[in-house]
C-alpha positions in Angstrom: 134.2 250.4 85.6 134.3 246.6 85.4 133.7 244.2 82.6 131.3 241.6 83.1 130.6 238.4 81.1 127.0 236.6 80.1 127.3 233.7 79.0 124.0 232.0 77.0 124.6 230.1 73.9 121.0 229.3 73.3 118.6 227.7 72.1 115.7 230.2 70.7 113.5 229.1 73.8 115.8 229.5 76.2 117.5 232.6 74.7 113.5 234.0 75.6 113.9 232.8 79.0 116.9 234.4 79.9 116.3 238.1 78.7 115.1 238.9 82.0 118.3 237.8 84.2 120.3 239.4 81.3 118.2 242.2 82.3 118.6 242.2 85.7 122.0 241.3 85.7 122.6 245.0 84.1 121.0 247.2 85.7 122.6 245.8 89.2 126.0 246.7 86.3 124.8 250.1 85.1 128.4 251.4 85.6 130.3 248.2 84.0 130.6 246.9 80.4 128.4 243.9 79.7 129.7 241.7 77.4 127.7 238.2 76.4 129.5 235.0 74.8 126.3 233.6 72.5 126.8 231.1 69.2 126.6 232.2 65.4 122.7 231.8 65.7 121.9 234.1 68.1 124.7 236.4 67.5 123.2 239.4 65.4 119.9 239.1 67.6 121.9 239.8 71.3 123.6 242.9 68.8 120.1 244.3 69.2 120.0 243.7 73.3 120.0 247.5 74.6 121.3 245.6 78.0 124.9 244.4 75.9 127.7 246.6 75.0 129.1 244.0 72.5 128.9 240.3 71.7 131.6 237.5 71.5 131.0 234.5 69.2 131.3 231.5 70.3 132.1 228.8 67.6 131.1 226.1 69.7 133.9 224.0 68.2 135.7 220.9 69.5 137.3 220.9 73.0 139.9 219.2 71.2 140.5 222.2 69.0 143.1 223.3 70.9 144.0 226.6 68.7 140.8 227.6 68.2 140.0 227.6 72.6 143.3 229.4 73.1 142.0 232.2 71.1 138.6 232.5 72.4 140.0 232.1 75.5 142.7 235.1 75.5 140.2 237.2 73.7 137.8 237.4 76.8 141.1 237.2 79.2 142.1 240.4 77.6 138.9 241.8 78.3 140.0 241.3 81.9 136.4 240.1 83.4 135.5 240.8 86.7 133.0 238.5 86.8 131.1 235.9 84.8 127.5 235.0 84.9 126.8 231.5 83.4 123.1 230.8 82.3 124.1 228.1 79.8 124.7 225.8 82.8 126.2 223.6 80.9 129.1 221.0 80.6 130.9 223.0 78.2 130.6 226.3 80.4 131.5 224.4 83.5 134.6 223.7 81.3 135.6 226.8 80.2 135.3 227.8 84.1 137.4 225.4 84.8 139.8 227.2 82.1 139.1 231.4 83.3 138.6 231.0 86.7 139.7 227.5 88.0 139.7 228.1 91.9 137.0 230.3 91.3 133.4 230.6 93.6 130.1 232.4 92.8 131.9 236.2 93.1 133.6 235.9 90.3 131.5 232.8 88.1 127.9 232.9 89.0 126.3 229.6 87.9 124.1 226.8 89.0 126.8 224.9 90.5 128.8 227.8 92.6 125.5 228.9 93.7 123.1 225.5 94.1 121.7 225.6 97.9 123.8 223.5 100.7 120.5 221.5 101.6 120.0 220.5 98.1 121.6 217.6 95.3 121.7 219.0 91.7 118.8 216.7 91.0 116.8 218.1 93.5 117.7 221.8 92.5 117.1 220.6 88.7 113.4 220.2 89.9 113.0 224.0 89.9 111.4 226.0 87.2 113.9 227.2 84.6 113.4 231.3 86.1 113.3 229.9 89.6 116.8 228.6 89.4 117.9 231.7 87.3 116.4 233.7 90.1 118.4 231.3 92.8 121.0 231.5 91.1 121.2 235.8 90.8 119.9 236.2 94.3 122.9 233.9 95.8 124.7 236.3 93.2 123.8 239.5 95.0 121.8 241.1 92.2 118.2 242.3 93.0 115.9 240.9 90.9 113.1 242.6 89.4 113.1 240.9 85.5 114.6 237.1 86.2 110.9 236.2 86.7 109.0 238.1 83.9 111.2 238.5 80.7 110.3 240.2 78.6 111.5 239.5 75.0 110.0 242.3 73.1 113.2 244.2 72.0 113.6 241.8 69.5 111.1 243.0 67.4 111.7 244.6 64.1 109.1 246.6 61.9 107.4 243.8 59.6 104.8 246.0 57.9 106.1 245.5 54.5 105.4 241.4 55.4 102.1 242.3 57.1 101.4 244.6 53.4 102.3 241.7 50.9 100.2 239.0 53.5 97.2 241.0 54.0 97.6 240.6 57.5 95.2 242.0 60.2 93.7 239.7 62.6 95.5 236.5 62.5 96.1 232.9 64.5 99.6 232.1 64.1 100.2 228.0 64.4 103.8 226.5 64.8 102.7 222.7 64.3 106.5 221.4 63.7 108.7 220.0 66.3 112.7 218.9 66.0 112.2 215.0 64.0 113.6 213.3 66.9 111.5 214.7 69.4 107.9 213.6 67.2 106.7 212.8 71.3 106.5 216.8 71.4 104.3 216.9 68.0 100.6 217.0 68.4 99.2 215.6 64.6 95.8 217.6 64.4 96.3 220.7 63.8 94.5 220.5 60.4 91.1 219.3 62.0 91.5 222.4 64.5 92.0 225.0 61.4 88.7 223.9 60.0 87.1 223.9 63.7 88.9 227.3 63.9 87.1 229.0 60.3 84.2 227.5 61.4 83.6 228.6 64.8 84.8 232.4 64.1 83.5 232.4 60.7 86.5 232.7 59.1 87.4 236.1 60.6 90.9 235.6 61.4 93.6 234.5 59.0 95.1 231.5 60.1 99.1 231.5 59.3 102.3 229.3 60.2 106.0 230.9 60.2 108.2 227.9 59.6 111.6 228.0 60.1 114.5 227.2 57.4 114.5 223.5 58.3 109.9 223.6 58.0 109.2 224.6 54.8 108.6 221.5 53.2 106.4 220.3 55.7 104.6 223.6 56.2 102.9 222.7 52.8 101.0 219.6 55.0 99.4 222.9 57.1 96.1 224.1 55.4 97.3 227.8 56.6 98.9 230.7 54.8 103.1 230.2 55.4 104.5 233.6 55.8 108.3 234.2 54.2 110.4 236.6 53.5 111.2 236.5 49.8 110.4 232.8 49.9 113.2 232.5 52.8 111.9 231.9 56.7 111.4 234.7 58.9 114.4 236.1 61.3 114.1 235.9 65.1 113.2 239.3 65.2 110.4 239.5 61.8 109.3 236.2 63.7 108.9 237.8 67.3 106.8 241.2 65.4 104.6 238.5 63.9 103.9 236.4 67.3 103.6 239.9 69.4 100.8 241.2 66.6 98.9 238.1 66.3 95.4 237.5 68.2 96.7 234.2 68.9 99.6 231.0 69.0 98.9 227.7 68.8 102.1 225.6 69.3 104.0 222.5 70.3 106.3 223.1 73.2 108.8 224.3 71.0 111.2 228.0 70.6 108.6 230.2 69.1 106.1 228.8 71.9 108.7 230.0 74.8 109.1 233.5 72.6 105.4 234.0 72.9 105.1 233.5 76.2 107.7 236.0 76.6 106.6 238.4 74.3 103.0 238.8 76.1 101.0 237.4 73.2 98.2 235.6 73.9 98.4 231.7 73.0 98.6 228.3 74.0 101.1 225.3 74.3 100.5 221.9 73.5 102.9 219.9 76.3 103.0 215.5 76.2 105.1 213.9 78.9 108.7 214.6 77.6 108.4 217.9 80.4 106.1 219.8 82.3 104.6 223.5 81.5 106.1 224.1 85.1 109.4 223.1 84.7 110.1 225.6 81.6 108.6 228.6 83.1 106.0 228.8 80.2 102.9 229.6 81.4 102.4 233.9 81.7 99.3 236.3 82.3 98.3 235.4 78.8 99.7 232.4 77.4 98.5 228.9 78.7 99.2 224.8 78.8 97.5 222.0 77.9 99.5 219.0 79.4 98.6 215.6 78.6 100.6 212.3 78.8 99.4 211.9 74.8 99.2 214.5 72.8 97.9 211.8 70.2 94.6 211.5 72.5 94.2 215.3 72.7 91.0 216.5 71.1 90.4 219.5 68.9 87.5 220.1 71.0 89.9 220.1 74.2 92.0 222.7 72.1 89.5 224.7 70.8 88.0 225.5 74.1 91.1 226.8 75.4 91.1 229.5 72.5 90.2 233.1 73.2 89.1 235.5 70.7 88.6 238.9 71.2 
């Protein structure tokens, strides 16, 4: 038995993304320990993974912080990995190769670098889909992939029926209307004209509800919806994924709990402007769908609403 080593540090949307490689990547494992290197964030939701033995946090703290990388650093070397599979792809991960396995090639660190095709420049590779290069990257790996293309993010649900209780929640249209402040290109600003189009059209038959996370609150108040809490404190990744995976529908901006729906099989809808494409981050699923526009300010509720399906 071997020890492998995941590495994914997030974020929320691409956490989503990558359950299905995780997946994959263990059951071509089944006889080795699979360990997964993840930040403070996400650490207690990869603890509910049934495809992780354990987790290792990863402060994320200064490359300069010499004592602090020497002892992350001879923590996993005492785990004496086998093999590491790197679906951060990022410069920080390409550094700590450079730390674990300096000389090394994609059998024993399995990235987008050791494994990016002969014919192609980074830039072109980049081009890819987000599970297209996962599932590049695995197959140049040696690992059959049945998952990398279809994750499936629905063990990290939790029970939320004392939530659902206190809400009155049955049939319900969750909205996440908030994007990061300096990506406002991302934000489409009607979503309060579509709620009204929304009780109107369906004669007010479905609740309409936004989950906000810690840093939304505030601004949630602007949404003519009910917010759902817990104890008057934002939903965890888990209570948020039960509420997405119950709901009749998502509304959202491209943004984490979009990528979790799409993952979780709820049905829904993305709202994309020209910062990306739906293509590009693997998105679009059997039931959730794109609307890309090069301004979401000139994107109609009409457009919107006619995209919505309502059983």
């Amino acid at each position: 038995m071997s020890n492998i080593l995941i590495i994914k540090h997030g974020s929320l949307g691409d956490i989503a993304q990558a359950c299905g490689a995780i997946q994959d990547i263990s059951e071509n494992h089944n006889n080795d320990q699979i360990y997964l290197l993840t930040t403070k964030p996400y650490f207690d939701l990869f603890k509910k993974n049934p495809h992780i033995a354990d987790v290792i946090l990863d402060k994320r703290l200064s490359r300069f912080n010499l004592i602090y990388l020497y002892f992350l650093m001879r923590k996993i070397k005492q785990l004496k990995i086998s093999k590491v599979y790197d679906l951060q792809n990022s410069s920080r991960t390409s550094f700590y190769k450079k730390i674990l396995f300096p000389n090394s090639n994609f059998n024993t660190w399995s990235s987008s670098e050791t494994t990016i095709p002969k014919d192609k420049t980074k830039e072109e590779f980049d081009k890819k889909s987000v599970l297209e290069r996962f599932n590049h990257q695995l197959q140049t790996s040696e690992i059959n992939i049945k998952h990398t293309m279809f994750p499936d993010f629905s063990w990290s649900c939790t029970d939320i029926s004392k939530i659902k209780s206190e809400y009155k929640l049955e049939k319900y249209i969750v909205l996440f209307p908030f994007c990061s402040p300096h990506l406002s290109q991302k934000k489409w600003p009607y979503y309060n004209e579509l709620i009204e189009k929304i009780k109107s059209q369906y004669n007010d038959q479905f609740q309409i509800v936004v989950a906000p996370g810690p840093k939304e609150i505030n601004e949630s108040k602007d949404i003519n919806a009910l917010c759902i809490l817990d104890n008057g404190k934002a939903l965890d990744i888990s209570q948020l994924s039960s509420l997405i995976k119950d709901s009749s529908f998502i509304i959202a901006n491209d943004t984490g709990p979009a990528h979790m729906a799409a993952h979780l099989g709820a049905k829904g809808l993305t709202l994309f402007g020209s910062h990306t494409t739906a293509y590009k981050v693997s998105i679009e699923r059997e039931n959730f769908k794109a609307i890309q526009v090069n301004d979401l300010a000139k994107l109609s509720t009409d457009k919107v609403l006619e995209k919505i399906i309502l059983n």
